[in-house]
N, C-alpha and C positions, 0 to 999 in steps of 0.2 A: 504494500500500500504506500509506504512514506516513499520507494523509489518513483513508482503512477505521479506521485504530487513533484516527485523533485523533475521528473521529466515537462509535468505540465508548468514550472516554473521555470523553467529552461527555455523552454518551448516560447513562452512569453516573452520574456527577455530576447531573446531572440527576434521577434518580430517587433517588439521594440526597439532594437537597436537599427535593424531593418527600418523602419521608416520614420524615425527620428535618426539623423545620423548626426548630431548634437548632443544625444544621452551619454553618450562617453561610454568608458571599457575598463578594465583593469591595467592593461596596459598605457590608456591614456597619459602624455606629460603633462606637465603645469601648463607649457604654451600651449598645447593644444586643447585644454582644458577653459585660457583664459581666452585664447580664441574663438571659441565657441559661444562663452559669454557675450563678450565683449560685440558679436557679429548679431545674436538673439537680441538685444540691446537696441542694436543700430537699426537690426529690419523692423522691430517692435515702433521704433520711434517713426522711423518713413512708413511704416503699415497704416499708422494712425494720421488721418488731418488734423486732429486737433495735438496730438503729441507735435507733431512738424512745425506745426505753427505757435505753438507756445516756444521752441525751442530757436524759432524764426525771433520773435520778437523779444528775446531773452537775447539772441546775438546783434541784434538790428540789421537783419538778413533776409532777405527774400526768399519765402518759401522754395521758389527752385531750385537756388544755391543751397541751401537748406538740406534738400533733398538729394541735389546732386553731390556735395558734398559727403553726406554720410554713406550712400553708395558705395562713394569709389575708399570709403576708410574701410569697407568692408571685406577688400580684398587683401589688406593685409592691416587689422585693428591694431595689431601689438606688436607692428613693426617686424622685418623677418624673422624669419627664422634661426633659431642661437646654432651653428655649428656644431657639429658630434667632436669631441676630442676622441681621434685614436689612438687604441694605446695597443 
């Protein structure tokens, strides 16, 4: 019985990770972790008219600069990526 559940929790998490690809893993790093925030963040704020535009007249910026702005921060929020050190 408890293996039935551990498979059906498996199972889930799986199809969660499948289509949220945002939920993170065990493997996950910090960057990658903060990335993800960081990007949830920015589309949440362009998703919304009113977040945009509150955020518009908080910079004294034009909603499509606004917009376009937060976009293109989207492809890289926290800046590249840190180098592996090999050893």
């Amino acid at each position: 019985m408890s293996s039935e559940l551990r498979y059906t929790a498996n199972t889930q998490l799986e199809h969660l990770h499948a289509r949220y690809s945002g939920t993170g893993h065990a493997d996950l790093t910090k960057y990658e972790w903060l990335t993800h925030q960081h990007r949830d963040s920015l589309s949440s704020i362009v998703g919304h008219p009113a977040l945009t535009s509150y955020v518009a007249i908080a910079d004294g910026e034009a909603i499509g600069r606004v917009r376009f702005e937060m976009t293109e921060r989207m492809l890289q929020p926290c800046g590249p990526p840190l180098g592996k050190d090999e050893d």
